[in-house]
mmCIF file of the N, C-alpha and C atoms, coordinates in Angstrom:
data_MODEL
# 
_entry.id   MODEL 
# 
loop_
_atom_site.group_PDB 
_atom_site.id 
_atom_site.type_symbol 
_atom_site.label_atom_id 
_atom_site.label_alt_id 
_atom_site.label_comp_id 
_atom_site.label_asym_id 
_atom_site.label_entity_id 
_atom_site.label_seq_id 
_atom_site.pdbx_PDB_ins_code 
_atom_site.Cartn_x 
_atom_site.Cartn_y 
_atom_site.Cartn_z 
_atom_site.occupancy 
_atom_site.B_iso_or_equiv 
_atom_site.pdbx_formal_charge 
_atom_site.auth_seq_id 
_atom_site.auth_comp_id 
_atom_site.auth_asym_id 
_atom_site.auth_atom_id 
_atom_site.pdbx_PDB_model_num 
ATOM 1   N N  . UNK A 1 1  ? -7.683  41.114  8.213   1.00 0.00 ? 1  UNK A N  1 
ATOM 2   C CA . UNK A 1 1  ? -6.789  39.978  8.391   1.00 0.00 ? 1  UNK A CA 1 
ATOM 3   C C  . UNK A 1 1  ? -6.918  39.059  7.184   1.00 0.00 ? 1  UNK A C  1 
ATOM 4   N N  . UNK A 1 2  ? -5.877  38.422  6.746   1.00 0.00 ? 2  UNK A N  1 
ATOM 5   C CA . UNK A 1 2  ? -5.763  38.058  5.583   1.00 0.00 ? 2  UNK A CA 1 
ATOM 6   C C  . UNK A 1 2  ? -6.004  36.550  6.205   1.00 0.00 ? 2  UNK A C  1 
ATOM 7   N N  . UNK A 1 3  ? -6.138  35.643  5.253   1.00 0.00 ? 3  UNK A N  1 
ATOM 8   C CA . UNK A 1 3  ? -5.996  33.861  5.129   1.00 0.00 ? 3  UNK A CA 1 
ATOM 9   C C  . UNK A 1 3  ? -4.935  33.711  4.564   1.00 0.00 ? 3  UNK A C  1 
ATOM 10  N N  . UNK A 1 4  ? -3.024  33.318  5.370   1.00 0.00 ? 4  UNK A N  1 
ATOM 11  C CA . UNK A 1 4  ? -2.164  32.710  4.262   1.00 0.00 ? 4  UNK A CA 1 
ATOM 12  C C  . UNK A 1 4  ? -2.412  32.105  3.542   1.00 0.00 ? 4  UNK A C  1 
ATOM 13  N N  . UNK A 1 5  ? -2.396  30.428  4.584   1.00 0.00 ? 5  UNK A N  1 
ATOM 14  C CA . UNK A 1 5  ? -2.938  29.380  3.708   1.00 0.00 ? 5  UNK A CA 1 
ATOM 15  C C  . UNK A 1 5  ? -3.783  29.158  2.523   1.00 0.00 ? 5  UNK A C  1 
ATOM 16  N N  . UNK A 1 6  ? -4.905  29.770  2.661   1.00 0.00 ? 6  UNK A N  1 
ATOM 17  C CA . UNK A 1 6  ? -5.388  29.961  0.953   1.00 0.00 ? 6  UNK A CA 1 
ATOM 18  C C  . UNK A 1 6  ? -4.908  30.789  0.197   1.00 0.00 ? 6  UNK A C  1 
ATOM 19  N N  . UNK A 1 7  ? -3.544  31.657  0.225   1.00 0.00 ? 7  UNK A N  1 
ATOM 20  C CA . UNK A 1 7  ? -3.285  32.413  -1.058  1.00 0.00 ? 7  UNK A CA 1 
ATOM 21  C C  . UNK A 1 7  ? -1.832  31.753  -1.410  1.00 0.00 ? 7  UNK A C  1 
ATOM 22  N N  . UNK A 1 8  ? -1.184  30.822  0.295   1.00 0.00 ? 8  UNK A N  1 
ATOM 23  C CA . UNK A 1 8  ? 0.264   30.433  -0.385  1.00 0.00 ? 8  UNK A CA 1 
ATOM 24  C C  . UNK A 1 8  ? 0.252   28.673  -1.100  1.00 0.00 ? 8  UNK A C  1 
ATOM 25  N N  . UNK A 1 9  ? 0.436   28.662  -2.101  1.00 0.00 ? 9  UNK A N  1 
ATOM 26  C CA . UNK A 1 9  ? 0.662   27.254  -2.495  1.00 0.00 ? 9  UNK A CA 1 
ATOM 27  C C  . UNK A 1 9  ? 1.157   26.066  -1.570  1.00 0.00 ? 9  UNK A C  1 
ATOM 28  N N  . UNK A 1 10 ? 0.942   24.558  -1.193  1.00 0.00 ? 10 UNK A N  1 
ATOM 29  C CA . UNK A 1 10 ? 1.196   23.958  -0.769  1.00 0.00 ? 10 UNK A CA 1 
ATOM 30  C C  . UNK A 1 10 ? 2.347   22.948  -1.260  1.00 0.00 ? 10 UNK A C  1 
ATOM 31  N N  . UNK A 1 11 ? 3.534   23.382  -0.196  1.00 0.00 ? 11 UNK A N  1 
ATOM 32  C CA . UNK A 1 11 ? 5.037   22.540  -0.686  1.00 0.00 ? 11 UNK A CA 1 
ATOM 33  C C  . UNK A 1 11 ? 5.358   21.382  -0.088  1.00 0.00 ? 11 UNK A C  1 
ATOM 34  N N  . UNK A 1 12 ? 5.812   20.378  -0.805  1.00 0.00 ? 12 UNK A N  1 
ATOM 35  C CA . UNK A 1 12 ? 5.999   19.002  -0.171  1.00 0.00 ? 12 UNK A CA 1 
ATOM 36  C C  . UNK A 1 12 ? 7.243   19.499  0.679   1.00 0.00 ? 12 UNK A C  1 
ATOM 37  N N  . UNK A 1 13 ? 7.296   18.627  1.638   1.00 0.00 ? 13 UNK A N  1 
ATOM 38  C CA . UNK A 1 13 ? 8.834   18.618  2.091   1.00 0.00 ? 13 UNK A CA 1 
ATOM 39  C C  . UNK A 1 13 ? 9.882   18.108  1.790   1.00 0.00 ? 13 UNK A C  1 
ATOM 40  N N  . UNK A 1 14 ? 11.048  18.825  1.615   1.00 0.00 ? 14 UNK A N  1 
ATOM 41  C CA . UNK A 1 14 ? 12.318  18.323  0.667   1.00 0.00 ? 14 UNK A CA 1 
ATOM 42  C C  . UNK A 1 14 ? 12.189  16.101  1.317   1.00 0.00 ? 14 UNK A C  1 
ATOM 43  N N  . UNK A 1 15 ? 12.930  15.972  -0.313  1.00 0.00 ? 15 UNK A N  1 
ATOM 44  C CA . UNK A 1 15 ? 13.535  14.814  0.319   1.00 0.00 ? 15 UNK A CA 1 
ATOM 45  C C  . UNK A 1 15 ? 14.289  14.653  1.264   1.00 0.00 ? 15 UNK A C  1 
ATOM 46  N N  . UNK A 1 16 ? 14.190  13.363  1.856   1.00 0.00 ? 16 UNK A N  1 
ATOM 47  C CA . UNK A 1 16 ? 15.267  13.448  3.201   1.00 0.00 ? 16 UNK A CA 1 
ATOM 48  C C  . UNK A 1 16 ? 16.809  12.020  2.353   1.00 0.00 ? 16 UNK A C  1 
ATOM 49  N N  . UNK A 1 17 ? 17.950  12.543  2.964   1.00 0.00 ? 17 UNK A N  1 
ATOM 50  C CA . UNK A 1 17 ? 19.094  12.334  2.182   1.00 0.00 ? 17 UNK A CA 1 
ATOM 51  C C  . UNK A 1 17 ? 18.898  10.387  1.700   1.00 0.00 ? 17 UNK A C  1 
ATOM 52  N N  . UNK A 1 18 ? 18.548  10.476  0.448   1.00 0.00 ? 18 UNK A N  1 
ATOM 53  C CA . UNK A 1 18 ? 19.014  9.046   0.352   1.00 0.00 ? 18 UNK A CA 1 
ATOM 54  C C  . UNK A 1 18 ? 17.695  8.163   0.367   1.00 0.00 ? 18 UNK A C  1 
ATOM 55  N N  . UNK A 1 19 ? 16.726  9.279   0.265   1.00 0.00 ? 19 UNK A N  1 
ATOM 56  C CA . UNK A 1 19 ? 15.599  8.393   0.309   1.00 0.00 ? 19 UNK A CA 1 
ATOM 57  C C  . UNK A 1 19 ? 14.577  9.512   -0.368  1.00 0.00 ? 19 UNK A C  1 
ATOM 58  N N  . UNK A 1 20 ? 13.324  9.235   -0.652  1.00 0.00 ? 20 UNK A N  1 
ATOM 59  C CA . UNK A 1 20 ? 12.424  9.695   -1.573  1.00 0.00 ? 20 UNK A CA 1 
ATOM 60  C C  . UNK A 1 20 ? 11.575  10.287  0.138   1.00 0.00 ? 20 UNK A C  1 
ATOM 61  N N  . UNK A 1 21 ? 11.066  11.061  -0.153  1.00 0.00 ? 21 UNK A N  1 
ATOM 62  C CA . UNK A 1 21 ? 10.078  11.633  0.994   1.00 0.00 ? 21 UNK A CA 1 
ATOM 63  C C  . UNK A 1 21 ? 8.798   10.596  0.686   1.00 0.00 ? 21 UNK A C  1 
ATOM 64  N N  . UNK A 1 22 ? 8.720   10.221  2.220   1.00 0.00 ? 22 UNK A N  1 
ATOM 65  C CA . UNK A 1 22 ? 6.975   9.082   1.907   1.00 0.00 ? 22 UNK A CA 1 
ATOM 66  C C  . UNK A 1 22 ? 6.160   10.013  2.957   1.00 0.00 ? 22 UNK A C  1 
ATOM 67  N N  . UNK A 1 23 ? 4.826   10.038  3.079   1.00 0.00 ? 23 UNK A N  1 
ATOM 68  C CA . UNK A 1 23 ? 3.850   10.075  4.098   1.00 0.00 ? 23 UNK A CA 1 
ATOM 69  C C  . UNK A 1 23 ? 4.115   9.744   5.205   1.00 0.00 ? 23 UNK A C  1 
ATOM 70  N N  . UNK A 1 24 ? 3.892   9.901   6.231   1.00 0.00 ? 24 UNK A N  1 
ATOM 71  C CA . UNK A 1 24 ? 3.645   9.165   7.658   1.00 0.00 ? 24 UNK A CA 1 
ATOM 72  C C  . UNK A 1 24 ? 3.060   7.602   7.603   1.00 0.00 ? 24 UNK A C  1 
ATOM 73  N N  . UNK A 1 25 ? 2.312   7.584   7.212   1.00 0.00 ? 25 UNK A N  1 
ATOM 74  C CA . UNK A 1 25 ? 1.455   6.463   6.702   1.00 0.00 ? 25 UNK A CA 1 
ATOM 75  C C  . UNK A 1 25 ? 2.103   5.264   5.961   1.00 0.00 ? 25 UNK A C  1 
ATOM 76  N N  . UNK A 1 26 ? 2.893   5.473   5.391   1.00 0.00 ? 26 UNK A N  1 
ATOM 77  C CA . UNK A 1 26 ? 3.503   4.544   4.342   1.00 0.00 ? 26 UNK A CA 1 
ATOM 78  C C  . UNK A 1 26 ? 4.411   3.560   4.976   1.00 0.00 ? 26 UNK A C  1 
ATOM 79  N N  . UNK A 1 27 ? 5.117   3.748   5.851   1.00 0.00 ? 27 UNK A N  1 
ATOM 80  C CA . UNK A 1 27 ? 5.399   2.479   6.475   1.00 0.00 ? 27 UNK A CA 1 
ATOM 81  C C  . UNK A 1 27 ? 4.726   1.373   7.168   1.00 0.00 ? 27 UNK A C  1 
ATOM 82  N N  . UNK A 1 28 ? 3.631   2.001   7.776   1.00 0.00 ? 28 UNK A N  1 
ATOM 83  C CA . UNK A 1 28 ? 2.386   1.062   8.532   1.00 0.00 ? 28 UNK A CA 1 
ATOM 84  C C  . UNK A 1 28 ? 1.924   0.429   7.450   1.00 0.00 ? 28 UNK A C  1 
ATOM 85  N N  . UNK A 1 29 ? 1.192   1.218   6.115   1.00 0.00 ? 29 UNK A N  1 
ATOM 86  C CA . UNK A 1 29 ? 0.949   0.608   4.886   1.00 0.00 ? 29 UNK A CA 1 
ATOM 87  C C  . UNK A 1 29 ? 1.757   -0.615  4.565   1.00 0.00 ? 29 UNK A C  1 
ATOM 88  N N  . UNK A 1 30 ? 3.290   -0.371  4.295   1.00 0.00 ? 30 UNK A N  1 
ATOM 89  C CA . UNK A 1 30 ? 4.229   -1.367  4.010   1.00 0.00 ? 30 UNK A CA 1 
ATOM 90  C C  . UNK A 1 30 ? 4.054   -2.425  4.801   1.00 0.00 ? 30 UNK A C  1 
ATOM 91  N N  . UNK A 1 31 ? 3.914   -2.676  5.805   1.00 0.00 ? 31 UNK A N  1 
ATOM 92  C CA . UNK A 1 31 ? 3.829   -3.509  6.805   1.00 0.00 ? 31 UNK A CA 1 
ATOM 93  C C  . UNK A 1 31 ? 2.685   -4.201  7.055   1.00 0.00 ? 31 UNK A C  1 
ATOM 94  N N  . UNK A 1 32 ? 1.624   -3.577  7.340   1.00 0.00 ? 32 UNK A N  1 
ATOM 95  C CA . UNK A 1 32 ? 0.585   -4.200  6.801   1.00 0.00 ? 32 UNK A CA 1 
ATOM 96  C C  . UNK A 1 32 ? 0.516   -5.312  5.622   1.00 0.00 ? 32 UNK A C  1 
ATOM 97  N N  . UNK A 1 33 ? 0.969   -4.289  4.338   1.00 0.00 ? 33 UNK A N  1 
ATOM 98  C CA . UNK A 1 33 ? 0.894   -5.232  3.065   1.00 0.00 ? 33 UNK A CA 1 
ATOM 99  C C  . UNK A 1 33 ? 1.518   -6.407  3.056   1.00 0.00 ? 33 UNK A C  1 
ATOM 100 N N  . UNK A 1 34 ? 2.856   -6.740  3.678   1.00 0.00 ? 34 UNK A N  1 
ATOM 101 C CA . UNK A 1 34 ? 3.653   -7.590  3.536   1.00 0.00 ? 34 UNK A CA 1 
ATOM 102 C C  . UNK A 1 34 ? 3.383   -8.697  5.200   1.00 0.00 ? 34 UNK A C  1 
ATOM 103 N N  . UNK A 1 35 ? 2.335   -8.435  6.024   1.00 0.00 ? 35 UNK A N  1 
ATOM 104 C CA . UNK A 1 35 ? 2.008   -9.090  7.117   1.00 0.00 ? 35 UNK A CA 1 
ATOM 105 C C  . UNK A 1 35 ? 0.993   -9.643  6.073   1.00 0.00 ? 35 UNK A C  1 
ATOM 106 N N  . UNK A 1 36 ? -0.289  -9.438  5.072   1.00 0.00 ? 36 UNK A N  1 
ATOM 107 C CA . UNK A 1 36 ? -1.534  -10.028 4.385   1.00 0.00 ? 36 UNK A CA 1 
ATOM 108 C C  . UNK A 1 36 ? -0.385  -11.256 3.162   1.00 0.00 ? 36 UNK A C  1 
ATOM 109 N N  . UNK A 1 37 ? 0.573   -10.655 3.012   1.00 0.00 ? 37 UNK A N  1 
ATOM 110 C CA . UNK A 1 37 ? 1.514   -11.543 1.656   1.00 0.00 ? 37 UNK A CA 1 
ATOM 111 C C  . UNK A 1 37 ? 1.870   -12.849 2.572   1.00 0.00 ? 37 UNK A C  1 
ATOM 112 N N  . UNK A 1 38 ? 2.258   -12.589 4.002   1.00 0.00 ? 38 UNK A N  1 
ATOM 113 C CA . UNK A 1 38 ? 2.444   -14.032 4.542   1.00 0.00 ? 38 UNK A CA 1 
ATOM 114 C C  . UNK A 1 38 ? 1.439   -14.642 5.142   1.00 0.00 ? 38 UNK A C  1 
ATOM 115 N N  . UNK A 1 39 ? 0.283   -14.465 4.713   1.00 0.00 ? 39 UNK A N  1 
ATOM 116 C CA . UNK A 1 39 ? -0.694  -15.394 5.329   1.00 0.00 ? 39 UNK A CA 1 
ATOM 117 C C  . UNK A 1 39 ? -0.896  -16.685 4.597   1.00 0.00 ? 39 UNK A C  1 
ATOM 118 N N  . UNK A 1 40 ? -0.935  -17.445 4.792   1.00 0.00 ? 40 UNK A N  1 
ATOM 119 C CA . UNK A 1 40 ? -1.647  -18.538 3.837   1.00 0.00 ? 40 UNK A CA 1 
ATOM 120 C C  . UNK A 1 40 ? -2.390  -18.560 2.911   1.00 0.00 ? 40 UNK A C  1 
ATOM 121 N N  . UNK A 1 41 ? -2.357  -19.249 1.904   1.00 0.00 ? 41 UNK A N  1 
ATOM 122 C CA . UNK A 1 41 ? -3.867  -19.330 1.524   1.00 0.00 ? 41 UNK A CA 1 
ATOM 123 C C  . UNK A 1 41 ? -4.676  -20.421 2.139   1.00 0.00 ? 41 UNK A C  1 
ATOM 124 N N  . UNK A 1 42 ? -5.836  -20.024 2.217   1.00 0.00 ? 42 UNK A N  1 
ATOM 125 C CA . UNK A 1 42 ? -7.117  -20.767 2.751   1.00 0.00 ? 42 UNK A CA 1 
ATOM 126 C C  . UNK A 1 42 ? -7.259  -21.907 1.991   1.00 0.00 ? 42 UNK A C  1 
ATOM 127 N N  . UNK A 1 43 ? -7.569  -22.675 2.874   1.00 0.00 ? 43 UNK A N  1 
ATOM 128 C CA . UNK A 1 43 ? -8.027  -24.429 1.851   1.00 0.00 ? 43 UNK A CA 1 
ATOM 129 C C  . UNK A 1 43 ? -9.016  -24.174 0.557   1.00 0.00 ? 43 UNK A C  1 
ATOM 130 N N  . UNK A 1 44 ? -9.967  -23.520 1.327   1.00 0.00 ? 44 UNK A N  1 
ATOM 131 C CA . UNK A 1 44 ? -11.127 -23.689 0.201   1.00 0.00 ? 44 UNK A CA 1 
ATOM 132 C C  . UNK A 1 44 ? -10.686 -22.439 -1.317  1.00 0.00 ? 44 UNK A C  1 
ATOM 133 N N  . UNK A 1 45 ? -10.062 -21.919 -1.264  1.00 0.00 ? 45 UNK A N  1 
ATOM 134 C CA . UNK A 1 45 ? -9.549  -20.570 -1.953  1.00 0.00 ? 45 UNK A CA 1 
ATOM 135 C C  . UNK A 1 45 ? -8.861  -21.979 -2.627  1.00 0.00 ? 45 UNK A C  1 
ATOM 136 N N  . UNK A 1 46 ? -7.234  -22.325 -2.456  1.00 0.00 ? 46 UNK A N  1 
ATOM 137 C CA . UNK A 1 46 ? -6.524  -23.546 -3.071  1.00 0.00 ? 46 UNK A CA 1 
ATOM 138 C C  . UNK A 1 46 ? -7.291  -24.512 -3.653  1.00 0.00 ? 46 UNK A C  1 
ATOM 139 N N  . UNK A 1 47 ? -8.424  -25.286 -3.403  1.00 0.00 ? 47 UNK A N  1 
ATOM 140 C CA . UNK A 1 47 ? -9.396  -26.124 -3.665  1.00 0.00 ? 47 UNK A CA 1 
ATOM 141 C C  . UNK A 1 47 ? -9.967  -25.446 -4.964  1.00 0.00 ? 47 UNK A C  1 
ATOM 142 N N  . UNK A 1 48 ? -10.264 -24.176 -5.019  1.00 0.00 ? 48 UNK A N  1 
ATOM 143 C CA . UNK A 1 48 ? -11.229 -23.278 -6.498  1.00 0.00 ? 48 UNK A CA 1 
ATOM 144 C C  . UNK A 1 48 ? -10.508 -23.335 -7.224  1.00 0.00 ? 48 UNK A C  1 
ATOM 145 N N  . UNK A 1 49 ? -9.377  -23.130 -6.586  1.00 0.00 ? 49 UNK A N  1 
ATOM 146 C CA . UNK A 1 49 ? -8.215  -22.930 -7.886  1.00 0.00 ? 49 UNK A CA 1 
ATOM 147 C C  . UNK A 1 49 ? -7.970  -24.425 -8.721  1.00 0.00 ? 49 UNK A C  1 
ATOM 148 N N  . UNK A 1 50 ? -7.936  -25.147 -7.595  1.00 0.00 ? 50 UNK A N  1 
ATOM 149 C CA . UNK A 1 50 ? -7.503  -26.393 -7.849  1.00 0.00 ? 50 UNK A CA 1 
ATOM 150 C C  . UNK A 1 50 ? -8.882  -26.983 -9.072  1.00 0.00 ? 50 UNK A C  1 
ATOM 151 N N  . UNK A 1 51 ? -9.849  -26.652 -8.876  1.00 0.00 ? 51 UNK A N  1 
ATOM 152 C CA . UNK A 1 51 ? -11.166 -27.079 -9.681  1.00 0.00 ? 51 UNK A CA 1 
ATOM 153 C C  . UNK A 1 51 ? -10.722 -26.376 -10.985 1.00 0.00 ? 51 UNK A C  1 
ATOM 154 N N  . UNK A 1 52 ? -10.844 -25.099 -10.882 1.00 0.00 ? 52 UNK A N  1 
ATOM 155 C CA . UNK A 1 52 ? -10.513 -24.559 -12.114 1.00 0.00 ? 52 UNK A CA 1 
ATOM 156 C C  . UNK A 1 52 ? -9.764  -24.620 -13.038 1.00 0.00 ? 52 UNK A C  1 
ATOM 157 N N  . UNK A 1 53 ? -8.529  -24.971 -12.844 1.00 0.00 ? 53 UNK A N  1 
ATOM 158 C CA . UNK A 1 53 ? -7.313  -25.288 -13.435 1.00 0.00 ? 53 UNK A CA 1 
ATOM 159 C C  . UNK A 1 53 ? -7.927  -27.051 -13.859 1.00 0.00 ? 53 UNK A C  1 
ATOM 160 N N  . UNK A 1 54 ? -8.582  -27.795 -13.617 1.00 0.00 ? 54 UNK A N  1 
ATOM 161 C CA . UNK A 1 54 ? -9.288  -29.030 -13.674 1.00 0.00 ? 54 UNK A CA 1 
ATOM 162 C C  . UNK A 1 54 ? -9.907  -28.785 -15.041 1.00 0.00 ? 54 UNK A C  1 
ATOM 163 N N  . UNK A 1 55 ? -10.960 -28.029 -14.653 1.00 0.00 ? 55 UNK A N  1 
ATOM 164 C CA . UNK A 1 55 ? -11.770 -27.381 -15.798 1.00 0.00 ? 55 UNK A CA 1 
ATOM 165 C C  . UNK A 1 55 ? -11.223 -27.253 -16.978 1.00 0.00 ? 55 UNK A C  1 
ATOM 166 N N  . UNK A 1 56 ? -10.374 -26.725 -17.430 1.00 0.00 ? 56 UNK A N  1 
ATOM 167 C CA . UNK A 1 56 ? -9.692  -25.613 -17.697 1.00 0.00 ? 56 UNK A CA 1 
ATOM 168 C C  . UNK A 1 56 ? -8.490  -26.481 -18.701 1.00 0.00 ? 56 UNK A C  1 
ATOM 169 N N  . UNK A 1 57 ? -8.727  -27.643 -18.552 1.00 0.00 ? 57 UNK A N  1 
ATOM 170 C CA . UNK A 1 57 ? -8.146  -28.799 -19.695 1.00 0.00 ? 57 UNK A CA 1 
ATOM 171 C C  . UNK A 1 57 ? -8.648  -29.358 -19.963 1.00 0.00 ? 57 UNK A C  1 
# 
């Protein structure tokens, strides 16, 4: 009995119409990323900055 899988090369799956083929993953990713972009920034984070830029003239 042979092993396909290790002798046949591994093929992405075609694009789907109108869009680039992503992972499974990549929308949760997206979403994620752009739920951390609307967080605030933290006082004390704004405050370092705020020192530094102080400094910094």
């Amino acid at each position: 009995m042979t092993n396909d899988k290790a002798t046949k090369p591994m093929r992405p799956a075609p694009p789907r119409e109108g869009r680039r083929a992503q992972p499974e993953w990549a929308d949760g990713l997206k979403q994620l990323y752009d739920a951390v972009l609307d967080e605030p920034l933290p006082d004390s984070f704004a405050d370092l900055i705020a020192k530094l830029d102080e400094s910094g003239k």
